[in-house]
N, CA, C and O atoms as a GROMACS GRO file, in nm:
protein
  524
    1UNK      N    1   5.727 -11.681 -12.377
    1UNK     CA    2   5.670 -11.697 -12.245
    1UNK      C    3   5.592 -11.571 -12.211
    1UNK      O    4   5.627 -11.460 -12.249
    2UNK      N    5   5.486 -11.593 -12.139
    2UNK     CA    6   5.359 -11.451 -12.107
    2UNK      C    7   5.414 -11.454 -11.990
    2UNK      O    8   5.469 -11.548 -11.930
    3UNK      N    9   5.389 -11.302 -11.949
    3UNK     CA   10   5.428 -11.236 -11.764
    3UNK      C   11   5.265 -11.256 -11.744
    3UNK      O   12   5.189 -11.167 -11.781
    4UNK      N   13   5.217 -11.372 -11.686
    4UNK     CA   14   5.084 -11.382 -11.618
    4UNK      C   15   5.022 -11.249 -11.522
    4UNK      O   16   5.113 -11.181 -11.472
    5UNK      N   17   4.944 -11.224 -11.504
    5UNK     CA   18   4.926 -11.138 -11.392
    5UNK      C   19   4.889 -11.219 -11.254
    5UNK      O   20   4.802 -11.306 -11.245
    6UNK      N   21   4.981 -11.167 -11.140
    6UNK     CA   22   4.970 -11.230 -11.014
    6UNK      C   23   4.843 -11.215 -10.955
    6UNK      O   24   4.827 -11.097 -10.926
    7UNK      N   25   4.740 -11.288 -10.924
    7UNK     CA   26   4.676 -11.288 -10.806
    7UNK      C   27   4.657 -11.233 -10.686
    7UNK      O   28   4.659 -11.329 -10.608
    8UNK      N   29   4.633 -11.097 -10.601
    8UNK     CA   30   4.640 -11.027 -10.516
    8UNK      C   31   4.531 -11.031 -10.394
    8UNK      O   32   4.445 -10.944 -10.388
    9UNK      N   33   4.538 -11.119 -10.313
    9UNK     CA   34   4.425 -11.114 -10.226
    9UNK      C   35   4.392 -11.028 -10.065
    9UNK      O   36   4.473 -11.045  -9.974
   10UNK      N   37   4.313 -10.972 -10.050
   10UNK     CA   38   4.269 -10.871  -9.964
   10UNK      C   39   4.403 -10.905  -9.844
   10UNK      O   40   4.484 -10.818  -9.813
   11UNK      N   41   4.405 -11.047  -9.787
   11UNK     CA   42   4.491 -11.074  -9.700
   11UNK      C   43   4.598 -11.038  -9.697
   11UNK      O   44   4.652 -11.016  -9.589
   12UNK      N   45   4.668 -11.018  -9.824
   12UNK     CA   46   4.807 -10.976  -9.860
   12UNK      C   47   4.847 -10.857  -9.824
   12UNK      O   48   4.961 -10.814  -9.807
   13UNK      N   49   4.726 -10.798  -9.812
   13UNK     CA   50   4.755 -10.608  -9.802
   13UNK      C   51   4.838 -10.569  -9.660
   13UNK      O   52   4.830 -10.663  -9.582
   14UNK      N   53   4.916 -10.457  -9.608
   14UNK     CA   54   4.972 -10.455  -9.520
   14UNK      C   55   4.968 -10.343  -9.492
   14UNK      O   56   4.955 -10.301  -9.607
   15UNK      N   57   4.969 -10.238  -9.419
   15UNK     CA   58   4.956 -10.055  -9.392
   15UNK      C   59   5.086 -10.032  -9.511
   15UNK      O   60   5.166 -10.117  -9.549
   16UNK      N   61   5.077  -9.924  -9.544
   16UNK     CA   62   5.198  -9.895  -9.642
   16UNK      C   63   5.320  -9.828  -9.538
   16UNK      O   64   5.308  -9.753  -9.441
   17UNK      N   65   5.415  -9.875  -9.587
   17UNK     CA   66   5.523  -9.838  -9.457
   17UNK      C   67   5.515  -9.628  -9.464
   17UNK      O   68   5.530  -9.567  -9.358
   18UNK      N   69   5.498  -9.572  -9.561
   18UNK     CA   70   5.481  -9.423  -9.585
   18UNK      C   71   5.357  -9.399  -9.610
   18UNK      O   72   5.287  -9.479  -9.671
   19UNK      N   73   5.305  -9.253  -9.552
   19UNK     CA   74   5.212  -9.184  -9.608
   19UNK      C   75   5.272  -9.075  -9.648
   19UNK      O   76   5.369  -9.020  -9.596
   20UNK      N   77   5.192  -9.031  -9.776
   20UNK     CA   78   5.139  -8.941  -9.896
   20UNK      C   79   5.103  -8.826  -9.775
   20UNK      O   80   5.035  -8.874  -9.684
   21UNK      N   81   5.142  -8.668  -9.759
   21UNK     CA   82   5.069  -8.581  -9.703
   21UNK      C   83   5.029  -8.479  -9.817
   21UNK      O   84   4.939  -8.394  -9.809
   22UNK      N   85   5.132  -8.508  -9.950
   22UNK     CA   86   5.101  -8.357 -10.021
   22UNK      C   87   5.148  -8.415 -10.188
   22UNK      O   88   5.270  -8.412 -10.207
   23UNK      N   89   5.088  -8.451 -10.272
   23UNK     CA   90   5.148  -8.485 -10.397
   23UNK      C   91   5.081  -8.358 -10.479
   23UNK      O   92   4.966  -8.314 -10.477
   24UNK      N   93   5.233  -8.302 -10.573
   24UNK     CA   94   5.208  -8.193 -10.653
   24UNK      C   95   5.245  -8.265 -10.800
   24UNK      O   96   5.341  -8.341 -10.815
   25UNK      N   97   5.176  -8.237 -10.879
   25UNK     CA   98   5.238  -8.304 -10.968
   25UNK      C   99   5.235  -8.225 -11.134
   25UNK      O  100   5.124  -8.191 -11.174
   26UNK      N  101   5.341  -8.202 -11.213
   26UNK     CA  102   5.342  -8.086 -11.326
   26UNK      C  103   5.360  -8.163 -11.433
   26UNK      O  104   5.458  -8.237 -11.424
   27UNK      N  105   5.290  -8.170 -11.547
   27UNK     CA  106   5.278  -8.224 -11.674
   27UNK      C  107   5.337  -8.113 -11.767
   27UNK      O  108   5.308  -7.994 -11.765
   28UNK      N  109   5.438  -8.186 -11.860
   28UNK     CA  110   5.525  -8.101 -11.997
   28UNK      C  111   5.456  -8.186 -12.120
   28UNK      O  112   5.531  -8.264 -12.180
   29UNK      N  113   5.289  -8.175 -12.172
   29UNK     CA  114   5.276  -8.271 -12.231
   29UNK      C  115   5.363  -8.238 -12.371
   29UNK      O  116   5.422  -8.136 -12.405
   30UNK      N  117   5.348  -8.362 -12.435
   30UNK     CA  118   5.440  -8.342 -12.559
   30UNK      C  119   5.390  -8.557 -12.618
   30UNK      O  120   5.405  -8.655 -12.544
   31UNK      N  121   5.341  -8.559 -12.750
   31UNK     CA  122   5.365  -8.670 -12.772
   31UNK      C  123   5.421  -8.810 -12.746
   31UNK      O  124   5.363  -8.915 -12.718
   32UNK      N  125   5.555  -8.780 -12.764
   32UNK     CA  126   5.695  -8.885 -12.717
   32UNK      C  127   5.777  -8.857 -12.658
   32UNK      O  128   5.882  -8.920 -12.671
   33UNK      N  129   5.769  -8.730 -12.547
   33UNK     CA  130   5.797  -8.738 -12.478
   33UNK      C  131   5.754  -8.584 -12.384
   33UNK      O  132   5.768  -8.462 -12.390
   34UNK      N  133   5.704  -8.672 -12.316
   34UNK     CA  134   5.641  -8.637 -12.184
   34UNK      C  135   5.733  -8.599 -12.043
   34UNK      O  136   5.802  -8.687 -11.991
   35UNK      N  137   5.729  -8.491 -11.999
   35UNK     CA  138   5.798  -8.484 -11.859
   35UNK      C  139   5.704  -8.472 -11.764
   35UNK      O  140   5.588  -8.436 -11.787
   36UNK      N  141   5.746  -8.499 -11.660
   36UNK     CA  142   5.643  -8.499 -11.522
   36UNK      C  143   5.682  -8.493 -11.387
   36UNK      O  144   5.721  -8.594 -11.328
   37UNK      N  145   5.678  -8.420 -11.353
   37UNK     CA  146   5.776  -8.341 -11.237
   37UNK      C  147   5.704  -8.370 -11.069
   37UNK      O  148   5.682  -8.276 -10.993
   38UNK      N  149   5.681  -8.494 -11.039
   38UNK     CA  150   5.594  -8.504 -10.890
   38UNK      C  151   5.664  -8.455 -10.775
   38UNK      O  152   5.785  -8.472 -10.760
   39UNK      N  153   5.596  -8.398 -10.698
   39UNK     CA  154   5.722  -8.345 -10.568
   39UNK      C  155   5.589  -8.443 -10.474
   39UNK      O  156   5.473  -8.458 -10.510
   40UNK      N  157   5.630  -8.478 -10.394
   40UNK     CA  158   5.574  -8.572 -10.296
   40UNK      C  159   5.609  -8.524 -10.163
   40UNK      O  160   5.725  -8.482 -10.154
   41UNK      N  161   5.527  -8.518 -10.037
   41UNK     CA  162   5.592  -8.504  -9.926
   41UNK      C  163   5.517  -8.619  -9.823
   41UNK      O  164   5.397  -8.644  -9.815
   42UNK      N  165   5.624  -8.679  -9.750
   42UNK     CA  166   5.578  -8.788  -9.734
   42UNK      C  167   5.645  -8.827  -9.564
   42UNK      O  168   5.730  -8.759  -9.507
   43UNK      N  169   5.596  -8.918  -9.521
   43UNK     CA  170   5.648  -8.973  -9.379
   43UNK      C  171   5.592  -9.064  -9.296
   43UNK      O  172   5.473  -9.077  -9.266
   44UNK      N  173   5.669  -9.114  -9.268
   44UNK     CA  174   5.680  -9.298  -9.212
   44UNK      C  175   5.515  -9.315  -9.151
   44UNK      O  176   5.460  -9.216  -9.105
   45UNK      N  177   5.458  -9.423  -9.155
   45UNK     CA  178   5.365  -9.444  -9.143
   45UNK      C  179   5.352  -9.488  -9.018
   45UNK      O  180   5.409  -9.597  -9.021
   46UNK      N  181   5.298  -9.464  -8.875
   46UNK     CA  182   5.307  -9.535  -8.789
   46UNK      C  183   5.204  -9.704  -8.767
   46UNK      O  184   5.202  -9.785  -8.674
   47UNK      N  185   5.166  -9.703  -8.837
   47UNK     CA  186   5.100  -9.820  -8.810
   47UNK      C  187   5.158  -9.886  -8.951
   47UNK      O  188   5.077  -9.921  -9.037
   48UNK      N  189   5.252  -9.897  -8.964
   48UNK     CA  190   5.359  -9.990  -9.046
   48UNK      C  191   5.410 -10.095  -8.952
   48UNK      O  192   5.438 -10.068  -8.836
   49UNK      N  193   5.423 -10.215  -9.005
   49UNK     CA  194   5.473 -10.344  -8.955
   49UNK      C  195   5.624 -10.334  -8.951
   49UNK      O  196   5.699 -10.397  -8.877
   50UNK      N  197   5.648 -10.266  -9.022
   50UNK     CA  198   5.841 -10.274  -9.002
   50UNK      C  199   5.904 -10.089  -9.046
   50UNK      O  200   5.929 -10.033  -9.153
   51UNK      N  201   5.907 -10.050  -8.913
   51UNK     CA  202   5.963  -9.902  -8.919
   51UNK      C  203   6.094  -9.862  -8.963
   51UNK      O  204   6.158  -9.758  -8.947
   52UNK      N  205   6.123  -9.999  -9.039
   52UNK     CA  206   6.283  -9.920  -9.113
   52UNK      C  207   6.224  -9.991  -9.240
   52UNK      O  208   6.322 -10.059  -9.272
   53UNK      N  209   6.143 -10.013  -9.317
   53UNK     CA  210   6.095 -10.026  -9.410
   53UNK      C  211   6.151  -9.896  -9.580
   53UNK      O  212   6.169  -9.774  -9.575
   54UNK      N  213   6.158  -9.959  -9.661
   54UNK     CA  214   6.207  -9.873  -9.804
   54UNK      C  215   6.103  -9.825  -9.791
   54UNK      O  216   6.011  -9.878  -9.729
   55UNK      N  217   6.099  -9.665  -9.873
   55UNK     CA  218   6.015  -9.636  -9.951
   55UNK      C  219   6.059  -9.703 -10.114
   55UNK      O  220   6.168  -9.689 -10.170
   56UNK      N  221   5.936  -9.778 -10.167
   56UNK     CA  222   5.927  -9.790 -10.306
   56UNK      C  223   5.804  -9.768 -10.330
   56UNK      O  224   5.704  -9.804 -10.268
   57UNK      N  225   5.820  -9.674 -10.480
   57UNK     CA  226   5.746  -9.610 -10.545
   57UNK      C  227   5.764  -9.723 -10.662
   57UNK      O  228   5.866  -9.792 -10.672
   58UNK      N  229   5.607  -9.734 -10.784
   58UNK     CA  230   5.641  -9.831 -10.829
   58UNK      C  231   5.606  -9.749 -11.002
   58UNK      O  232   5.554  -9.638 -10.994
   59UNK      N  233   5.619  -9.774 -11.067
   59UNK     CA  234   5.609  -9.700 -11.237
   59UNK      C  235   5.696  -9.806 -11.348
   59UNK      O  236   5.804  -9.866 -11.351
   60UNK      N  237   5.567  -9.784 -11.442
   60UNK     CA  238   5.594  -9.880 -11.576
   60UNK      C  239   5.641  -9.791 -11.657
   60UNK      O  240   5.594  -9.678 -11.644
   61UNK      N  241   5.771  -9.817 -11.791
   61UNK     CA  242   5.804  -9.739 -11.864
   61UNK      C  243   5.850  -9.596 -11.875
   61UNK      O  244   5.864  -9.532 -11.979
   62UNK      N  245   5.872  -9.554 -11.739
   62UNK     CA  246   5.955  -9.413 -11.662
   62UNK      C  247   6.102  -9.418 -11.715
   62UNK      O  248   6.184  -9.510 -11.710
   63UNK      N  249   6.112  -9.277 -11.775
   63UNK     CA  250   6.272  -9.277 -11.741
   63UNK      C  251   6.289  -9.192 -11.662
   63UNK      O  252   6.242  -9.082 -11.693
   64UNK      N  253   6.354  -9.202 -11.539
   64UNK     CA  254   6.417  -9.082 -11.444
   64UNK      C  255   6.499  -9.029 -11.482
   64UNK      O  256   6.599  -9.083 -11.530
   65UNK      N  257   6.477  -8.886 -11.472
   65UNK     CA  258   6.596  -8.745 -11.528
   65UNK      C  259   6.639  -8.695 -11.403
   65UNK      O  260   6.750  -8.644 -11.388
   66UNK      N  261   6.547  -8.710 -11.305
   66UNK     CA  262   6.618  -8.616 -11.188
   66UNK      C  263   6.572  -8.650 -11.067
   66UNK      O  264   6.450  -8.641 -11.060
   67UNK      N  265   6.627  -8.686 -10.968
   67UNK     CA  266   6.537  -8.710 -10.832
   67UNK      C  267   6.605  -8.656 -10.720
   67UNK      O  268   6.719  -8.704 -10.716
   68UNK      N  269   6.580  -8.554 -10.601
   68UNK     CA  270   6.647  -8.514 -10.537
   68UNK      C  271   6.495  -8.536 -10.351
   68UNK      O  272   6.374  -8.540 -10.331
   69UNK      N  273   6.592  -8.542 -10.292
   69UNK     CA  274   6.572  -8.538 -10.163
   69UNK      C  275   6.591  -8.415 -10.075
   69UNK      O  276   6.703  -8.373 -10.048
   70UNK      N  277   6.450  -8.344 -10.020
   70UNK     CA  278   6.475  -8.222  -9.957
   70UNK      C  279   6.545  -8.127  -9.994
   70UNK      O  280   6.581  -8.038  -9.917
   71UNK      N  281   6.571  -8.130 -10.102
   71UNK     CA  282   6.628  -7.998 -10.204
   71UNK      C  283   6.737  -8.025 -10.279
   71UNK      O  284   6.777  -7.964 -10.378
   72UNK      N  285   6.781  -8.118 -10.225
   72UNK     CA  286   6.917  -8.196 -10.266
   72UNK      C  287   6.922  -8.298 -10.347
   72UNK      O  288   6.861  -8.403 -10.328
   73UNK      N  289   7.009  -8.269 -10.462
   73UNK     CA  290   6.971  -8.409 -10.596
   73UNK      C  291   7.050  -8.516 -10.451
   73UNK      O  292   7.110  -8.502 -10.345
   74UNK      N  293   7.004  -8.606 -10.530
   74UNK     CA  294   7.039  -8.799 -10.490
   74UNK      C  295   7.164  -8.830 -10.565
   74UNK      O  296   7.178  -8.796 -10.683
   75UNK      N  297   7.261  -8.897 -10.494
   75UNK     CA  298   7.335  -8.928 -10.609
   75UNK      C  299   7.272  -9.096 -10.655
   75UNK      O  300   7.168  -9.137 -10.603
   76UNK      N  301   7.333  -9.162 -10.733
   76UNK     CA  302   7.274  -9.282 -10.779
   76UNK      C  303   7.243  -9.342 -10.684
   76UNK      O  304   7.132  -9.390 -10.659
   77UNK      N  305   7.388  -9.345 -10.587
   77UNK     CA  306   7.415  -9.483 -10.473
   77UNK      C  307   7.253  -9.506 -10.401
   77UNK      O  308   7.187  -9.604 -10.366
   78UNK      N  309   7.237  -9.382 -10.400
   78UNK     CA  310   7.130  -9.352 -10.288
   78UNK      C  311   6.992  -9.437 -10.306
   78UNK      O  312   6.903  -9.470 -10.227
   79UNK      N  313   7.008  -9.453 -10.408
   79UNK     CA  314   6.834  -9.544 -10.433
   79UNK      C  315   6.875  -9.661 -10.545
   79UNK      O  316   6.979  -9.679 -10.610
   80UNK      N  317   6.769  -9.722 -10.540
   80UNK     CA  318   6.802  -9.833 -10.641
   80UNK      C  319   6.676  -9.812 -10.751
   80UNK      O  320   6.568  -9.771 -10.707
   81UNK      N  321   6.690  -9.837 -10.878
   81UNK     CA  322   6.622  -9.796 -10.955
   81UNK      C  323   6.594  -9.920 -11.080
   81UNK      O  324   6.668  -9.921 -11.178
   82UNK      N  325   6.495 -10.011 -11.068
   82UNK     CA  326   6.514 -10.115 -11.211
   82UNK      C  327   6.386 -10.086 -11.312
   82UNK      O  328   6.358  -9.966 -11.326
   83UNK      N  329   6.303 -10.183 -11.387
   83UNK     CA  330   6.229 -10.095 -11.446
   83UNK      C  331   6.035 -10.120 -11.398
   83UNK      O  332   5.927 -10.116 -11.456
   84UNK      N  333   6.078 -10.142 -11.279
   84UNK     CA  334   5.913 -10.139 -11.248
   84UNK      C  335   5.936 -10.012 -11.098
   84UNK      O  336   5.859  -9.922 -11.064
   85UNK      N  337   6.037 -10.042 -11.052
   85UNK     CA  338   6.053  -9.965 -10.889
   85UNK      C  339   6.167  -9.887 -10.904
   85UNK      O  340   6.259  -9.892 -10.986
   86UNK      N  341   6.131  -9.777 -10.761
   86UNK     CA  342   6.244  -9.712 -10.754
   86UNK      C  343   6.225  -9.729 -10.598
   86UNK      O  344   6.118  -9.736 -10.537
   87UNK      N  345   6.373  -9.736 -10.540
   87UNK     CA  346   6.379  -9.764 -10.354
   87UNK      C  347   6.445  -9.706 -10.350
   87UNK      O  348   6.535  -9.681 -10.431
   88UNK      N  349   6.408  -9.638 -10.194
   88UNK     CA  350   6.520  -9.553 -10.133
   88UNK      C  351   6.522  -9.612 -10.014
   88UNK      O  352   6.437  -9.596  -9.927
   89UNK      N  353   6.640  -9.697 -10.003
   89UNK     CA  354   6.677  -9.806  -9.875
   89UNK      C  355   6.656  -9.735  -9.756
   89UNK      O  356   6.578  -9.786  -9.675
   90UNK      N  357   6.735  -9.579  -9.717
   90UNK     CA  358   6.721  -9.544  -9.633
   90UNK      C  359   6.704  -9.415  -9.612
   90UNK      O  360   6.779  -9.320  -9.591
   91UNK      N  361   6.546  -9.438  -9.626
   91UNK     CA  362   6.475  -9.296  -9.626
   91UNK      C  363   6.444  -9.239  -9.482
   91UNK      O  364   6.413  -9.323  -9.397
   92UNK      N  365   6.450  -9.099  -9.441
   92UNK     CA  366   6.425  -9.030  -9.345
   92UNK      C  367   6.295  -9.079  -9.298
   92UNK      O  368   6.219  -9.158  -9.355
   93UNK      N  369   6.282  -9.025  -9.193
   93UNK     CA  370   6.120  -9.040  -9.103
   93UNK      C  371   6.048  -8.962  -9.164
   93UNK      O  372   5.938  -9.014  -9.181
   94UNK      N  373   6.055  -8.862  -9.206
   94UNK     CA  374   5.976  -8.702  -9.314
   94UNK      C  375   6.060  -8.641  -9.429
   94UNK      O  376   6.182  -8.633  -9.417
   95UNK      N  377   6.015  -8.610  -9.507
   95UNK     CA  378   6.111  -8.554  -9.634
   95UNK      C  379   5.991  -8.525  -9.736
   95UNK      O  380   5.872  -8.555  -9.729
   96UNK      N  381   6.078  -8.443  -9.853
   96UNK     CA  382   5.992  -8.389  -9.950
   96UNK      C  383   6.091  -8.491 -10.079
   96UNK      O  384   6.212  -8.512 -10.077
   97UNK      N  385   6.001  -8.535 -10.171
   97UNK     CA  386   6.089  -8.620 -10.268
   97UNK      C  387   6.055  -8.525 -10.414
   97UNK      O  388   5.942  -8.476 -10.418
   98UNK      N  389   6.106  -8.510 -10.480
   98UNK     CA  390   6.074  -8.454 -10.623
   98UNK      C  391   6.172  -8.511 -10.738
   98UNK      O  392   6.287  -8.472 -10.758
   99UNK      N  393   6.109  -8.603 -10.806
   99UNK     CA  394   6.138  -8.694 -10.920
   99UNK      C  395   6.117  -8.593 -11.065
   99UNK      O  396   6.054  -8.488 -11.048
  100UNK      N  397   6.158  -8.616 -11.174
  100UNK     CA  398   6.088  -8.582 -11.298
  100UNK      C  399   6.133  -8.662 -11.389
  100UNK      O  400   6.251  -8.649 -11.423
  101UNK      N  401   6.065  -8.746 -11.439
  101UNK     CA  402   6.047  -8.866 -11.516
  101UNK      C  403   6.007  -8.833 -11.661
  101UNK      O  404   5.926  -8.744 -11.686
  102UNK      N  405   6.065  -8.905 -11.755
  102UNK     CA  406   6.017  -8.884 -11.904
  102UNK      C  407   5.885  -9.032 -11.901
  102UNK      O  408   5.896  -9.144 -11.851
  103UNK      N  409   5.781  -8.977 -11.970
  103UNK     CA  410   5.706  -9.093 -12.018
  103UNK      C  411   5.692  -9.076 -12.223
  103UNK      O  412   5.689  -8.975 -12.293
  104UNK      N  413   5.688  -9.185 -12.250
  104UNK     CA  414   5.629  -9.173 -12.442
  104UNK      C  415   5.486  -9.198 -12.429
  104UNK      O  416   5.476  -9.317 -12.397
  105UNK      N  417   5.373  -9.148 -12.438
  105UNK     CA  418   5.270  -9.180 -12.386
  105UNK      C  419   5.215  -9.223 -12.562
  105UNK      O  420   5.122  -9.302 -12.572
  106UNK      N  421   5.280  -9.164 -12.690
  106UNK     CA  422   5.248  -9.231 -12.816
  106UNK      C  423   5.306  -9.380 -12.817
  106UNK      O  424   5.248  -9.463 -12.888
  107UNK      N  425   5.386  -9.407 -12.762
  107UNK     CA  426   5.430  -9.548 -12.742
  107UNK      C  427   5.362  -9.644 -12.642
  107UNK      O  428   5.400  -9.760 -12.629
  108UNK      N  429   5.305  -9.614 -12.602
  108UNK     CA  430   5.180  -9.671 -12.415
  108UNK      C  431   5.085  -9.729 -12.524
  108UNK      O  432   5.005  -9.662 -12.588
  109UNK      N  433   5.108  -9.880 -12.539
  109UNK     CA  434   4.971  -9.915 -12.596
  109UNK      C  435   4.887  -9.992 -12.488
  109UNK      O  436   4.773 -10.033 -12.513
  110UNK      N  437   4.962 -10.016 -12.338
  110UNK     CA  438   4.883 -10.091 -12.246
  110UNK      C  439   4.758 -10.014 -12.198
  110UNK      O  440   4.692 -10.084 -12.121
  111UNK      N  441   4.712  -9.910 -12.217
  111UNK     CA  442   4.599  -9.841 -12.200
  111UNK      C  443   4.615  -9.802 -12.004
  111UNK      O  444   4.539  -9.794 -11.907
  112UNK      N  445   4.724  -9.790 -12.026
  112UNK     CA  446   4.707  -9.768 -11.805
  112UNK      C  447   4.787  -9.636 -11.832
  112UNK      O  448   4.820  -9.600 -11.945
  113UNK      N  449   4.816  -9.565 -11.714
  113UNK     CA  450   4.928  -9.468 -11.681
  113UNK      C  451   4.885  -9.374 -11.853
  113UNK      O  452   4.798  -9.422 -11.926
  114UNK      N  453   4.963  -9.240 -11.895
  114UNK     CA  454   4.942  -9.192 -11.958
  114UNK      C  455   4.949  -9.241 -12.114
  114UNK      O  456   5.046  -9.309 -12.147
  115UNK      N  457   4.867  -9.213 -12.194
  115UNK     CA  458   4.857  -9.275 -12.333
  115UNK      C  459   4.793  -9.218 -12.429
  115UNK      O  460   4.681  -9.181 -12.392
  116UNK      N  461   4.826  -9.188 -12.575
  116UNK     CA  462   4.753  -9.140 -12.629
  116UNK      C  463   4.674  -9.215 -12.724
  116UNK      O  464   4.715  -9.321 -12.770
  117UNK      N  465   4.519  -9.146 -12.766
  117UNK     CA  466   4.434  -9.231 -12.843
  117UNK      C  467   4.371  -9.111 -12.891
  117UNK      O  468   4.340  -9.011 -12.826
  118UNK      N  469   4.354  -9.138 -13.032
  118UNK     CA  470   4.338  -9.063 -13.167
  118UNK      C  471   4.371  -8.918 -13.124
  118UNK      O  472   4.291  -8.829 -13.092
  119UNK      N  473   4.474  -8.915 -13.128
  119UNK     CA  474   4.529  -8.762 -13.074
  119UNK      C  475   4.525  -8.680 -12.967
  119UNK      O  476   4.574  -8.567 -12.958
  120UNK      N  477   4.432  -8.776 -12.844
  120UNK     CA  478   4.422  -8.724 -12.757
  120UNK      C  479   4.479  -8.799 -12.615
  120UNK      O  480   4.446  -8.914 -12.586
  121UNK      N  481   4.596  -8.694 -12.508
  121UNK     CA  482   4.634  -8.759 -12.420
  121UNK      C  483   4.525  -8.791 -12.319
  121UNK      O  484   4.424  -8.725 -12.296
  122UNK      N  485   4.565  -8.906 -12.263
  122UNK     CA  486   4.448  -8.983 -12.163
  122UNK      C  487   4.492  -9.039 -12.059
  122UNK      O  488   4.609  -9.077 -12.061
  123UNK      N  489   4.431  -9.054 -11.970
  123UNK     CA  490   4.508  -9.163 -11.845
  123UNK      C  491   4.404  -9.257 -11.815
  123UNK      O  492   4.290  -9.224 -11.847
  124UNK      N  493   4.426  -9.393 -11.747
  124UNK     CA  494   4.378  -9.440 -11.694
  124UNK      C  495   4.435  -9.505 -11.558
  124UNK      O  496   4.557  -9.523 -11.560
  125UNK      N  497   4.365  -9.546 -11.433
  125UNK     CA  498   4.461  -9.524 -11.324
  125UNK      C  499   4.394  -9.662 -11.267
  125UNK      O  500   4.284  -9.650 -11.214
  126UNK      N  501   4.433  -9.748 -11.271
  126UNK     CA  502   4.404  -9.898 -11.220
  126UNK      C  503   4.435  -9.897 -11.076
  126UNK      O  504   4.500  -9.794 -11.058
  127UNK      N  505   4.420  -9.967 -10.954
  127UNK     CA  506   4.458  -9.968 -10.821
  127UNK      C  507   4.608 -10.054 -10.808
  127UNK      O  508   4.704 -10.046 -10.731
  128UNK      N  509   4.578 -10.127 -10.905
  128UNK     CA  510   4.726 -10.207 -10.919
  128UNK      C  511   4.806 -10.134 -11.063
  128UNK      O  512   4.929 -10.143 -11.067
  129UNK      N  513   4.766 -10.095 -11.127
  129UNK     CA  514   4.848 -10.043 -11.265
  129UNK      C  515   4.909  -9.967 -11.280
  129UNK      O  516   5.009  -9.976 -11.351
  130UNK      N  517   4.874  -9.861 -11.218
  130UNK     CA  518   4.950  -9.764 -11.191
  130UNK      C  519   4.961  -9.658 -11.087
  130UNK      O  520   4.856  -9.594 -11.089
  131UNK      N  521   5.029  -9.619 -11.014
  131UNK     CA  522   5.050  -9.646 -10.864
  131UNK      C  523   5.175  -9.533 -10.806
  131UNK      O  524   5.209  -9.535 -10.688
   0.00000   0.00000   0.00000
């Protein structure tokens, strides 16, 4: 069975319940495995449709090594994590988030998010692909 790609139409779109004020983001390149250390600082969006809204962040083929909140690791409970999203049910009104994720970017043959081709690392950044 094929995972079709869904259909996304302008109508669907909605304010994002968070805004982005400050993304830092640190690359450990390395072949097969890649670290990537984003610290994000972020806070509730007021022109969001539902003000107790998750933050979810969305990533293909991530493994999370570490994610802490305002200086403070997360314990698991705290977010939910499967393999396209990560949610944090109940995120503050403002906070600083800092994740560091392994990627294999020699294993990425979908050509989105980081990948390598003839020896050289590359990205490509789709509006829906990677995000």
């Amino acid at each position: 069975m094929t995972n079709r790609p869904t259909t996304i139409y302008l109508k669907d779109y909605t304010p994002p319940a968070f805004l982005v004020d400050n993304t830092d983001l640190h690359f450990e390149l390395a072949e097969s495995q890649t670290l990537v250390t984003a610290t994000l600082r972020l806070r509730r969006n007021p022109a969001s449709v539902d003000p107790a809204a998750p933050l979810v962040l969305h990533g293909r083929e991530l493994k999370l090594r570490e994610i802490s909140l305002d200086g403070q690791p997360m314990p698991s409970t705290a977010y939910a994590l499967d393999t396209e999203t990560l949610t944090l049910a109940e995120a503050p009104d403002a906070f600083t988030l800092r994740t560091v994720t392994e990627i294999n970017p020699q294993a990425n043959t979908s050509l989105e998010g980081l990948y390598l081709s003839s020896g050289n690392f590359c990205t490509q950044c789709e509006a829906q692909g990677f995000r």
